[in-house]
Every structure is written in C-alpha cells, then in structure tokens.
N, C-alpha and C positions, 0 to 999 in steps of 0.2 A: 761149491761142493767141498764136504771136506777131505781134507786128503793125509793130515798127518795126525796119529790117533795115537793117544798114550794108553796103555792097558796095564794095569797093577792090581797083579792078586798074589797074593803068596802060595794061594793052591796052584802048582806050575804047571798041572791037568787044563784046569779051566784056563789061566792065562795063556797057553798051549794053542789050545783050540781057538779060542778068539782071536790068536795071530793068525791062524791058519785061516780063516773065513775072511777074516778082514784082507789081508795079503792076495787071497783068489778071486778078490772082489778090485782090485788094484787099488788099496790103501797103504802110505807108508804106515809100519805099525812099531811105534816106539816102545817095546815090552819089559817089565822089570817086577820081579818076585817081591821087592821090598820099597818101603815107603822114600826112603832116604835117598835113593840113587833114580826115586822117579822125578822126587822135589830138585836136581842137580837138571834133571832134563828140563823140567820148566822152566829152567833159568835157563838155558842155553839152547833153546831148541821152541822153534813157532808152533805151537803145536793149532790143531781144529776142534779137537773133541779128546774128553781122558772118560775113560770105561774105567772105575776105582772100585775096589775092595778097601770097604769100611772098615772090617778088622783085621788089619793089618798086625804084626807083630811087635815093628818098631818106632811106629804113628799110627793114626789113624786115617781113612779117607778123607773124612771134614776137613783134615787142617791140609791134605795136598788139593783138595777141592776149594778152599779158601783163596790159597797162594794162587792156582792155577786162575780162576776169576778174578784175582787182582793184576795180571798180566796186563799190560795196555795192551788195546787192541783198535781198528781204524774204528772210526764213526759210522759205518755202513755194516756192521759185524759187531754180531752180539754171544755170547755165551751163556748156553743154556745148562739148567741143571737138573738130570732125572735120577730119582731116585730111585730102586729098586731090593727093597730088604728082603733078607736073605729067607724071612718064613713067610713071605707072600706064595697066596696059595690058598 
C-alpha cells in the first residue's frame, strides 16, 4: 500500500485539498507549491506515489516525474505513471 505521497501543484487550492483527502484516508502527504523544493524531497524522502502539476512555474512535471522514476527502488516495486491533462473532459 502506499503510504508516502508527494503532491505538487502551484495552485495551493487544488494542492490544498489533495492533502486534505489524502491525510483522512491515512496517507503521509509530502505537499509543495513549487517544483524545486519537491525535487529536494525526492532526494531525501521514500516516497510511494507523486500527484505532479505539469505547469509548474519553476520546472516542469516531466522532469520531477523523471527524477522521481529514477529513484532505486526494491525488485518487488514498481513505479507507475498516470497521466492526467489538465483539458481532459
């Protein structure tokens, strides 16, 4: 199960809310408005899953979605990736 979840949006509404649901569901919830200080958590922090905003101000998503799937991780544990853009609908 995963249990430590990074969330990165600069909108602080939506990244907001997403801690709040995540948090009542008993997830840690690693949260950061900006691209730079999310890429400092993947280097220092295990993470399970990252919920990313693609348009970021001072990166993009792709390149913390990059780094974060280059993370080692055990043999039994895999890292998935869902996209979801932002005019689906």
């Amino acid at each position: 199960m995963y249990e430590h979840i990074l969330v990165v949006d600069d909108e602080k509404e939506i990244a907001d809310l997403l801690e709040v649901y995540l948090k009542n569901d008993g997830y840690t919830v690693h949260k950061f408005y900006n691209g730079l200080d999310a890429l400092q958590c993947i280097n220092e922090t295990d993470l399970d899953l990252a919920i990313l905003d693609i348009m970021l101000p001072d990166t993009d998503g792709f390149r913390i979605s990059g780094l974060y799937c280059a993370q080692p991780i055990s043999e039994y544990d895999e890292r998935h990736r869902l996209r979801l853009p932002a005019n689906a609908g």
